[in-house]
C-alpha positions as CSV (number, residue, x, y, z in Angstrom):
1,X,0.0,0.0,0.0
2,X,1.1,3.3,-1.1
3,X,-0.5,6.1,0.0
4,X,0.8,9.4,-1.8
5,X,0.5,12.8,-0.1
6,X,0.2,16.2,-1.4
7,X,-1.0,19.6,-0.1
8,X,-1.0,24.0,-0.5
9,X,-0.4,24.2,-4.4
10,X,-2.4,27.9,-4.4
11,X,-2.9,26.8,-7.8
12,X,-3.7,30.6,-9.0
13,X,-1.9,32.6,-6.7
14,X,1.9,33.2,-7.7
15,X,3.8,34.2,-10.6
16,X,4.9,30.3,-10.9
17,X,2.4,28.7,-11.9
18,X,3.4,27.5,-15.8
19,X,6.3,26.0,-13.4
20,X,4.0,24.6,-10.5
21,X,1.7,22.8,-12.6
22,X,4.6,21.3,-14.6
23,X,6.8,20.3,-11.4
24,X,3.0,18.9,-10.8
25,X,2.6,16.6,-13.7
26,X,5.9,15.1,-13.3
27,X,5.0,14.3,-9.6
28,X,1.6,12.8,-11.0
29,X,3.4,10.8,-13.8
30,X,4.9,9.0,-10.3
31,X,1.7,8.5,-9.0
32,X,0.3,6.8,-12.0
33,X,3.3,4.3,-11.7
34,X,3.3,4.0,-8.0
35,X,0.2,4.7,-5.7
36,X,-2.6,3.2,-4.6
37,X,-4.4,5.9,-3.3
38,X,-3.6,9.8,-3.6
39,X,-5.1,12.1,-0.9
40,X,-4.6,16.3,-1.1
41,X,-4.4,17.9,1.7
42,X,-6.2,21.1,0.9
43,X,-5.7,24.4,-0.7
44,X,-5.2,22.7,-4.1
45,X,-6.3,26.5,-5.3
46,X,-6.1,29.6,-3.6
47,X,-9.5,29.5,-4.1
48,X,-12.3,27.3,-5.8
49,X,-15.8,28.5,-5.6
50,X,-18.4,26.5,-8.0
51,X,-21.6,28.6,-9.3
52,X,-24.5,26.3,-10.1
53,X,-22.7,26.3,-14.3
54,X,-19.6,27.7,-14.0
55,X,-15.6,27.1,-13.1
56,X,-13.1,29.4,-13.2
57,X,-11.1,28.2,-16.8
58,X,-7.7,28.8,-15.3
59,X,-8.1,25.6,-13.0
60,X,-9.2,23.8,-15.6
61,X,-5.9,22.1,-16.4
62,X,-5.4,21.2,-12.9
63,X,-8.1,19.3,-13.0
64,X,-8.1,17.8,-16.2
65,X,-4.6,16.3,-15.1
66,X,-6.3,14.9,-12.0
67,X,-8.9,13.2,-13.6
68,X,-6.7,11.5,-16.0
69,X,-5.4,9.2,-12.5
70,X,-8.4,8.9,-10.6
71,X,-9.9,6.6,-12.9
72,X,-7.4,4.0,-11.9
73,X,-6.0,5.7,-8.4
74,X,-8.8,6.6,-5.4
75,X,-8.3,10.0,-5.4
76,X,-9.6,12.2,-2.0
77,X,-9.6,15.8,-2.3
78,X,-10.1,17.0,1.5
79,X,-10.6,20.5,1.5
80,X,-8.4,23.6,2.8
81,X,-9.0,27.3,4.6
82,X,-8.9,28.7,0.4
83,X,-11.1,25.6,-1.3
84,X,-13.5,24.7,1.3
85,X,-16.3,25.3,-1.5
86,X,-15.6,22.2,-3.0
87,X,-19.0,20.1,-4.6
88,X,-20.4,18.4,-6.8
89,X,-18.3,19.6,-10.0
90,X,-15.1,18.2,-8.2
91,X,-17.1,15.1,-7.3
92,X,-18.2,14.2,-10.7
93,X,-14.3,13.9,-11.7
94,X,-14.2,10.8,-9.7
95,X,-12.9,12.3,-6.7
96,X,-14.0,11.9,-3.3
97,X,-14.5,15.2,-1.3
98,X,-14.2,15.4,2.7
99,X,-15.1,18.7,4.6
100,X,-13.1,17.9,7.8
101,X,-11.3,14.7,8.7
102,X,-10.3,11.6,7.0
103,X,-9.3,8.8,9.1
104,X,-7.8,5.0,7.9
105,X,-6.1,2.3,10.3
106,X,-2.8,1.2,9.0
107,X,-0.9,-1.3,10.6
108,X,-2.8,-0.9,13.7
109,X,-2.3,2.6,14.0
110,X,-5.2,5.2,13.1
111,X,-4.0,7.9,11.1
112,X,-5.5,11.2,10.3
113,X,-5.4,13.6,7.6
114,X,-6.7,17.1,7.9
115,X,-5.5,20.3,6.4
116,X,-5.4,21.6,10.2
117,X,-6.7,25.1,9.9
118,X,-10.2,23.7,11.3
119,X,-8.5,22.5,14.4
120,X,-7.7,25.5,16.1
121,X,-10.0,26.2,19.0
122,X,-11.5,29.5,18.3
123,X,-14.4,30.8,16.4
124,X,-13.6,29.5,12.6
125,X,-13.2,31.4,9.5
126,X,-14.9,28.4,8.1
127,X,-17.7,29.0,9.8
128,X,-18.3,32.5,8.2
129,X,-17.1,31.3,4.8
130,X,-19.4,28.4,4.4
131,X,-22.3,30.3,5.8
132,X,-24.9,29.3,3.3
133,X,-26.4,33.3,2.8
134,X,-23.2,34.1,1.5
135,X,-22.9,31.7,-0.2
136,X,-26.3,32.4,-1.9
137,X,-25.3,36.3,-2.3
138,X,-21.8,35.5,-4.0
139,X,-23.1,33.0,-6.6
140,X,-25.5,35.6,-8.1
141,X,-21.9,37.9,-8.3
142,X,-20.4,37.4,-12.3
143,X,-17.5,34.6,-12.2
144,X,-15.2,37.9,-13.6
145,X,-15.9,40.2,-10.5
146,X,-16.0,37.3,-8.5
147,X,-12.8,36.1,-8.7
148,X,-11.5,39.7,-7.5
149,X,-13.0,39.2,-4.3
150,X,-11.9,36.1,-4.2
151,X,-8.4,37.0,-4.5
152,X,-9.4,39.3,-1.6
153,X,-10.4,36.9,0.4
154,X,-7.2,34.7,0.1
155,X,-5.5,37.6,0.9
156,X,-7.5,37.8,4.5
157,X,-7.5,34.2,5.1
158,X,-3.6,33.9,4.5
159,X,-3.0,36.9,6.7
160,X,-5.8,34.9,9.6
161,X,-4.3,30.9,9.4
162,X,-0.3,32.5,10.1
163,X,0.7,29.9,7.7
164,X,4.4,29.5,6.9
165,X,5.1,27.9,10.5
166,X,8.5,26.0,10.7
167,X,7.6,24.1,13.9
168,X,4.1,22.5,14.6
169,X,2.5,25.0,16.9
170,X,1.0,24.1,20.4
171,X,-2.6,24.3,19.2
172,X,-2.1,21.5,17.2
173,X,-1.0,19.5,19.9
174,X,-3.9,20.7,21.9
175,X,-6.3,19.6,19.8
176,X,-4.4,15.8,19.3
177,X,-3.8,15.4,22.6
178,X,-7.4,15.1,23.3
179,X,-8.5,12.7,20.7
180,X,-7.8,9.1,19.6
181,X,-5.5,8.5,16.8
182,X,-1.6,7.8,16.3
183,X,-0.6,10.4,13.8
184,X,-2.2,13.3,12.6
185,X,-1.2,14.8,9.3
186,X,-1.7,17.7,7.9
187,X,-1.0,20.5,5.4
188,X,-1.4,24.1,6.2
189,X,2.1,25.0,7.9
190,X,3.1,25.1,4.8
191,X,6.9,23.8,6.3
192,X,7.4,20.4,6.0
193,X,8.1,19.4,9.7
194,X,6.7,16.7,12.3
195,X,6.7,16.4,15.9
196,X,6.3,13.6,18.2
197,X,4.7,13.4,22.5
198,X,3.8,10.4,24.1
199,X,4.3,8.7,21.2
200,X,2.0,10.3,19.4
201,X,3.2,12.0,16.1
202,X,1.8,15.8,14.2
203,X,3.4,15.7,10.5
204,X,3.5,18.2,7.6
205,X,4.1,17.4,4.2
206,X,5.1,21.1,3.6
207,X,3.8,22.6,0.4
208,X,4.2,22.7,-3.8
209,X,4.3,26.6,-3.7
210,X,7.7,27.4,-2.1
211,X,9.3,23.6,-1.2
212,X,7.7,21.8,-3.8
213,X,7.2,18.7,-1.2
214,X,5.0,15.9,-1.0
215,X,4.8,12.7,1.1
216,X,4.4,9.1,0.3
217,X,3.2,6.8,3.7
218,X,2.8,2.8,3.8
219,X,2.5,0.1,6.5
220,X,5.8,1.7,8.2
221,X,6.0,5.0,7.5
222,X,5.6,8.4,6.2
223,X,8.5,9.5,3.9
224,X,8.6,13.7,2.7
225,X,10.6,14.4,-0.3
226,X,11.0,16.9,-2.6
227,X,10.5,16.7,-6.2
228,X,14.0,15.7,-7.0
229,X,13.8,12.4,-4.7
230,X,15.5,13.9,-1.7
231,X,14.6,12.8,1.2
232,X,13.4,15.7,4.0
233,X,12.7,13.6,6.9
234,X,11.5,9.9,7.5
235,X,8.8,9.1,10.0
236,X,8.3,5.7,11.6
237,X,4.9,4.7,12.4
């Protein structure tokens, strides 16, 4: 069983993307060859809002690419702080869509995958973003002007989450340390990084939008390389 990881593209957000999405294909050419399932992390886009007939075209590509392996691959989107609007459109490429948490027992151990901006204890931008009036309100907006505010809105949100973190912060760990499970991972940090307590383990696959890193786990482990095959750190189950 290979499991392979990947997490905070912001697939529309930089000045890199020609290079992003073709450092992106190359990593999915892998996956064809190797994986058994493929699971993103969140904030695939820096931000994905579906009206009732419309995409934004720009993402299109992206998406295309991903639905050319999930045919043959189970592919599981689980959605970020910047894609949380994720429905049926991304569901009817074959991929399954989780708002939240997605748990599996490997080995004997349960593992979770989150993005990990939802498990801060506070009251959640989530919350206010997925409240379903505005969602109502910014679907009758046209896709054009829309996707102005929605670079807005990234904006906010980046500034909110303090991404970018190099250690995994305390709140994390709060919010482990009082529910069942062996290792958490998540995206979100951005730095690709892991800490262990009680032998219980917090990972970070880091990001494709600075580190261009992604992580592969099996019965044994969770492995996060970059692009090139170097190993950043190996963590034992």
């Amino acid at each position: 069983m290979k499991i392979y990881l990947f997490s905070d593209a912001h697939f529309g957000f930089s000045d890199k993307e020609e290079i992003k999405f073709i450092k992106f294909k190359k990593l999915l050419e892998e996956i064809k060859k190797n994986a058994n399932k493929f699971i993103i992390i969140g904030d695939l886009f820096d931000f994905w809002f579906e009206y009732n007939s419309v995409i934004f075209s720009h993402y299109f590509k992206v998406l295309f690419e991903i639905y050319n392996i999930s045919n043959n691959i189970e592919t599981i989107y689980i959605a970020g702080n910047h894609d949380l609007w994720i429905g049926n459109f991304i569901k009817n490429l074959n991929i399954r869509t989780i708002i939240g948490k997605y748990e599996i027992k490997l080995n004997g151990k349960k593992i979770i995958f989150a993005h990990g901006d939802d498990l801060k204890f506070r009251i959640k931008t989530r919350d206010v973003l997925k409240n379903s009036f505005l969602v109502n309100i910014f679907k009758t907006i046209h896709p054009d002007i829309g996707i102005k505010i929605a670079k807005f809105i990234s904006k906010i949100s980046r500034k909110a989450h303090n991404s970018h973190l190099k250690e995994i912060p305390n709140w994390l760990w709060s919010y482990f340390d009082r529910v069942e499970g062996d290792v958490l991972i998540i995206g979100h940090l951005h730095s690709p990084t892991y800490s262990i307590r009680n032998n219980k383990k917090i990972a970070c696959i880091g990001d494709w939008l600075e580190h261009y890193t992604y992580g592969i786990l099996d019965e044994n482990e969770l492995k996060v390389l970059e692009l090139e095959g170097k190993v950043i750190y190996t963590l034992n189950l």
